[in-house]
N, C-alpha and C positions, 0 to 999 in steps of 0.2 A: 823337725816336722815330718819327713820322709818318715821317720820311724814311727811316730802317732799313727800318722793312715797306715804305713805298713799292718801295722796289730791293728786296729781297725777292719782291713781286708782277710786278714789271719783267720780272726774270730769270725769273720761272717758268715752265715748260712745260706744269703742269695745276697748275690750285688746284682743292683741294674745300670747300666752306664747310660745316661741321657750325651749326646754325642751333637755337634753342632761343625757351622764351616771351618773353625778354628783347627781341626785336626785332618782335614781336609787338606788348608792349606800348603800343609807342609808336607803334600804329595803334589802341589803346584796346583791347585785347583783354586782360583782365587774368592775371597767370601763376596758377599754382598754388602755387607756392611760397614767393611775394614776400610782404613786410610787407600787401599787400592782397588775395594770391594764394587762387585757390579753396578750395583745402584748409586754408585758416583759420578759412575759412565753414562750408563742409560736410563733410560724415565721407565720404571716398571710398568706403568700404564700403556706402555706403549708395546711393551714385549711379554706382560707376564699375567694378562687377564682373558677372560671370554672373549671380550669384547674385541680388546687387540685384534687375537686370533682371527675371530668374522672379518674382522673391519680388513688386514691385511695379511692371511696365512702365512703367505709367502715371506715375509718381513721377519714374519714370529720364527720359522721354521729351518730360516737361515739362520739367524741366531744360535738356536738352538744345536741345529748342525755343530757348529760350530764348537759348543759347549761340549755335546756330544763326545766330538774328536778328541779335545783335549782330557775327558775323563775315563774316554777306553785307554789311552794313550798313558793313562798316569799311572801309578805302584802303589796300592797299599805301602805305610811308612811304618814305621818302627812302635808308632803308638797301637795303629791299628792291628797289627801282631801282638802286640804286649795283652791285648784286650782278647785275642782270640787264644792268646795261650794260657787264659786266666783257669778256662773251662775246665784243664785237665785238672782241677784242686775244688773248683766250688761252682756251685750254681748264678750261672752269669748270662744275663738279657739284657742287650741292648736297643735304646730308643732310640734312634735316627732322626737327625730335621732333615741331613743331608740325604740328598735324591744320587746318590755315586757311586753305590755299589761295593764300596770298597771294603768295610768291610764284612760282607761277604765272601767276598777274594779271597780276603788274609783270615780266613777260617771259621770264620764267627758262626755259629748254628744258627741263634737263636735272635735273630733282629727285626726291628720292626719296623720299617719305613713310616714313618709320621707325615711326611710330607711328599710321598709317592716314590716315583723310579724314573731317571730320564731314559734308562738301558728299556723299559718297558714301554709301547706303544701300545695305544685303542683307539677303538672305532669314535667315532663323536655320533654316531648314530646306531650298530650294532652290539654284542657281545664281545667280538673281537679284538684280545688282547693277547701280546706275546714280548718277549724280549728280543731287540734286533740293535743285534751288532755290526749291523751294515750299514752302509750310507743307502740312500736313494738315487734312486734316476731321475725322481724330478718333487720338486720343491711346489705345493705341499702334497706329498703323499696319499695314497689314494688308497680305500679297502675294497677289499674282493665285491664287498654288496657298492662299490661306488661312491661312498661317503668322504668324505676328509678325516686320514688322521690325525691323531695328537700325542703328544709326549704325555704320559700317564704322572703327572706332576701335581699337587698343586698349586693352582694358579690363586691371584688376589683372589678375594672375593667370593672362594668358592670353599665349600665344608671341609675340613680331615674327611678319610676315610674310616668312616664310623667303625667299623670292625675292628680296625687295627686303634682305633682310637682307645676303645675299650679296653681293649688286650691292655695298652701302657700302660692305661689308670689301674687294672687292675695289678700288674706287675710292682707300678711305684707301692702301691700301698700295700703289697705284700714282701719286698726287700727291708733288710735290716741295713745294706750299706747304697748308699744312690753316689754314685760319682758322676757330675759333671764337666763335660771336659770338652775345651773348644768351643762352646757358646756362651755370646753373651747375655743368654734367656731377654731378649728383648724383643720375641715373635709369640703373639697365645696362639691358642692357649696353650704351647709347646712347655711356653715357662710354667704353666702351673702345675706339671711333674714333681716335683722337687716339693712341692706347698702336700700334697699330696703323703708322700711318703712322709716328711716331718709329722703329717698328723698321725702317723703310725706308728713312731719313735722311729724312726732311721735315723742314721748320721747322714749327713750331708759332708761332701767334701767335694772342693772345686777344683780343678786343674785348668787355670788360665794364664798367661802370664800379665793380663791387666784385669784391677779388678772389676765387677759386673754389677750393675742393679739390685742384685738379689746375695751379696758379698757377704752383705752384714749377717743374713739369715743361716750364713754356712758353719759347721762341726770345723771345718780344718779348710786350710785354703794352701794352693801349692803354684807360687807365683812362677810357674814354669810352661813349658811347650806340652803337647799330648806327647810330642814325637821323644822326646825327653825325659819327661819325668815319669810316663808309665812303664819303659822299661825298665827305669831304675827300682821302681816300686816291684816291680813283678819278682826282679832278680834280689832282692831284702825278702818278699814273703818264699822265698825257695830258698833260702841260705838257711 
């Protein structure tokens, strides 16, 4: 199977990597949805909406902190390199759920946060947005015009960022290869990526090690980790 997607990735003229917690994890970042995933711990309603936020900043933003630390803290892994070192051979855009930065880090040009940036804060009232690698003084965070900040994420309830929304749709329906790696496409409209490029003839191929909702829909499936089996694939299409 390694060698199917190998040739696969060979022949392609742009892959786009739809990327999920699943490759995440295995830089110690833990999912949401996994047997140890956030939302087993804590009630998202309570941590990851508007309303939260108003209702108790402070609650929201310690969390967050929190989350924060442990994601400056962490390493791109060996998947997230595999994926940045694809560039030097073909045209490769990645579509992010994860808010982690990573990879970024591990070289990636071209990626598109789907579901925002925690390393990025804004205003809840002005323009003001930036990336801060700091902690704060004080819990919740304040802008220069006086407002409360927030983690540029998003939260329940609230739209993608139409711009970059865009960009993906139009990325999936112009790749000839889409790899899936690390999600279990059970969040929209993230998962309709994938539906997208198949109507364009892409090949689909999944890199998870359990399979997903959207399994059956898949060209090649690669019952393995990101951290895993994308370096293997990289080091087959360079041989």
């Amino acid at each position: 199977m390694f060698e199917q997607v190998a040739d696969r990735i060979r022949s392609a003229k742009k892959i786009v990597f739809v990327t999920g917690a699943g490759i995440s994890q295995e830089s110690g970042i833990p999912t949401f949805r996994g047997k140890d995933g956030y939302w087993r711990k804590y009630d998202p309603m309570q941590l990851a909406t508007i309303d939260a936020f108003y209702e108790n900043p402070e609650l929201v933003w310690e969390w967050y902190e929190e989350r924060r630390k442990n994601i400056l803290d962490a390493r791109p892994n060996n998947g997230h390199y595999a994926i940045s070192s694809l560039e030097k051979y073909k045209d490769v855009t990645v579509l992010t759920q994860n808010i982690d930065g990573l990879h970024q880090r591990a070289g990636s040009s071209e990626v598109l946060e789907i579901h925002g940036s925690i390393i990025r804060i804004r205003c809840t009232f002005c323009d003001y947005k930036d990336d801060i690698t700091s902690g704060f003084d004080s819990l919740p965070p304040k802008c220069r015009c006086g407002n409360m900040l927030r983690p540029d994420v998003v939260w329940f309830g609230e739209p993608l960022p139409q711009d970059v929304w865009r960009k993906s749709i139009m990325h999936a329906q112009s790749c000839d290869v889409m790899v899936i790696a690390g999600t279990s496409l059970a969040v929209s409209p993230a998962n309709t990526l994938p539906l997208y490029a198949k109507q364009n003839g892409a090949i689909l191929i999944e890199v998870n090690p359990e399979a997903t909702v959207m399994s059956e829909r898949m060209d090649l499936s690669l019952r393995e980790t990101s951290a895993n089996a994308l370096p293997h694939l990289v080091s087959i299409c360079e041989s």
